[in-house]
C-alpha positions in Angstrom: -31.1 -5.3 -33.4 -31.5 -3.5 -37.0 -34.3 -1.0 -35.5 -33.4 2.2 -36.4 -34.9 3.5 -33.1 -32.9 3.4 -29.7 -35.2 0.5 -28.0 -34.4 -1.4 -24.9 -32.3 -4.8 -25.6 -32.2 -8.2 -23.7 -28.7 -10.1 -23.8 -27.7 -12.3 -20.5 -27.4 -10.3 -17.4 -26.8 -6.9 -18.8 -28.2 -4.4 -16.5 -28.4 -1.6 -19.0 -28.7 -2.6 -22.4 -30.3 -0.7 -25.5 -29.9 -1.5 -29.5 -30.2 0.7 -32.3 -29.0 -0.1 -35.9 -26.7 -2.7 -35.3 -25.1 -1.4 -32.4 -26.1 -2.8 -28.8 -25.0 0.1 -26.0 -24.3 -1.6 -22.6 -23.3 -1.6 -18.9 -20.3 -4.0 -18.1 -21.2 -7.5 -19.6 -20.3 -10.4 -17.8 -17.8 -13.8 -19.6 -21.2 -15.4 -20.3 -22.9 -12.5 -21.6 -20.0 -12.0 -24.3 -20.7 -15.7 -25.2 -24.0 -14.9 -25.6 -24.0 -11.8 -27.2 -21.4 -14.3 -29.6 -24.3 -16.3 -30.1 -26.4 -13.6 -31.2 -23.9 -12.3 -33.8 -21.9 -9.6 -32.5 -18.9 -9.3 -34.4 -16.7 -6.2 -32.2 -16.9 -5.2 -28.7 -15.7 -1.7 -27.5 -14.8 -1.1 -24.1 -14.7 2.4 -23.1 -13.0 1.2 -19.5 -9.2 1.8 -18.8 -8.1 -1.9 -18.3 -7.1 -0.7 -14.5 -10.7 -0.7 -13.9 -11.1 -4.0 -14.9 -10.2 -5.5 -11.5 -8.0 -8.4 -13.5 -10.6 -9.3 -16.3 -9.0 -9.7 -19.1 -11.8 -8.5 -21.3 -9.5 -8.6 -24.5 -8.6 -12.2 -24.0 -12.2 -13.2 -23.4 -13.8 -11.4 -26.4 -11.0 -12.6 -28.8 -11.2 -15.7 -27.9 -15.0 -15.9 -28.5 -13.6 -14.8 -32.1 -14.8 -11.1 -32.1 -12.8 -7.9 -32.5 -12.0 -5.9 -29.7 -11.1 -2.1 -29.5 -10.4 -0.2 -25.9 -10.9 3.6 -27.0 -10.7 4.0 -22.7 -11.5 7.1 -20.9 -12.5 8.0 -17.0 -13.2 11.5 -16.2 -13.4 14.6 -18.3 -10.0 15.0 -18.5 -9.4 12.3 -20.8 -12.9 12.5 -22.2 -11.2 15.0 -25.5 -11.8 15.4 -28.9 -9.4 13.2 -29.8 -10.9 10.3 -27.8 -14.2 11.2 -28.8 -13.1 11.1 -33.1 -11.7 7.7 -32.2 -14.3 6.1 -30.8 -17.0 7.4 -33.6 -14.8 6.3 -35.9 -15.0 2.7 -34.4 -18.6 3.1 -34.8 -18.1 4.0 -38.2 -15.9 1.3 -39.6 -16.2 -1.6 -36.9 -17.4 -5.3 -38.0 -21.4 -5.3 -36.8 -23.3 -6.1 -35.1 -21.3 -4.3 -32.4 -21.3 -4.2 -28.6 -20.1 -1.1 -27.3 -19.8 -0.7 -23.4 -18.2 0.9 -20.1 -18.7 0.1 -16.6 -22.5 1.6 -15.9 -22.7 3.5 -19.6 -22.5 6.5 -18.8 -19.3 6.7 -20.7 -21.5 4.9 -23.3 -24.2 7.3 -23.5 -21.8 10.0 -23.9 -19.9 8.8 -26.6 -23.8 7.7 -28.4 -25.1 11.2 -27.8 -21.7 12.5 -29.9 -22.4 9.4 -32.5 -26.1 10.1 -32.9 -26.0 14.3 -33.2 -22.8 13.9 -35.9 -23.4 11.0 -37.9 -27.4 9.8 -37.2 -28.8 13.1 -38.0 -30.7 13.8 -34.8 -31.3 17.3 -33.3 -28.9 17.8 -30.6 -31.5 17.5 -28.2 -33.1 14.1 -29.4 -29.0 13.0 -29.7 -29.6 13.9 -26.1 -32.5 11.5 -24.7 -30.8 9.1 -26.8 -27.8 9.3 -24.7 -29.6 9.4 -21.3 -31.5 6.5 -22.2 -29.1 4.6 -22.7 -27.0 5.9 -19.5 -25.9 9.1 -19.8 -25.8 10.9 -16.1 -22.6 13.2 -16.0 -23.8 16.8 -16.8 -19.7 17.4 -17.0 -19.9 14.8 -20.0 -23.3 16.4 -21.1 -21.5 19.8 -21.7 -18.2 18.3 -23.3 -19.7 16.5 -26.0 -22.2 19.6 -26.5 -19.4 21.3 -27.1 -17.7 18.6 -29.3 -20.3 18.8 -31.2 -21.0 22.4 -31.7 -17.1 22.4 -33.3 -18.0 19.2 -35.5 -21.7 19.4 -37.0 
């Protein structure tokens, strides 16, 4: 998990799962896939899904009670996909315990918010930022064009 290339990533029954650095980049993980991804030395799990789209998971409760840290820098749609939320969630990146396991439902919202990460602070071109973010689940163009545009402001 300390490659400094985006490669694919095994952990439980993740559907979508991709590490780079110390950072694994996720579809929703399952109660035993948090154990195991315990197991395997994640320290902080961000959830990028508002807790209404949980369907009475409490995600929170789980993870801290495996002993990691848990952020929720939440966003559905590109209404509430803003600067603001985007700047928070980097900055998780930046200063949270790693390993790290960063997720949303399908990550698409997880792709996004990598493409942003990888173009500002990993020093890629904006279009290998890109078919990082893709790869790991990127599929709304609307999201494509909003962190383009985030990142045209902020690089």
């Amino acid at each position: 998990m300390t490659t400094k290339q985006l490669e694919p990533y095994a952990c439980g029954a993740i559907k979508r799962l991709h590490g780079c650095e110390d950072i694994l980049l996720a579809s929703q993980p399952t109660p035993a896939d948090f154990e195991q991804a315990k197991q395997l030395g994640v320290k902080s799990v961000i959830n990028q899904r508002p807790i209404a789209e949980m369907d009475g998971f409490d995600e929170q409760a789980c993870v801290t009670g495996l002993g990691m840290d848990y952020a929720n820098p939440a966003f559905n749609g590109t209404d509430e996909l803003t600067d603001a939320k985007i700047n928070e969630t980097i900055e998780l990146l930046r200063t949270a315990q790693r390993p790290i396991l960063m997720h949303c439902a399908s990550a698409n919202r997880t792709g996004a918010i990598w493409f942003a990460y990888r173009a500002i602070d990993g020093g890629l071109t904006v279009e290998d930022a890109l078919a990082e973010g893709k790869t790991v689940g990127l599929r709304s163009g609307a999201y494509e064009q909003i962190v383009r545009d985030y990142i045209a402001r902020h690089k």
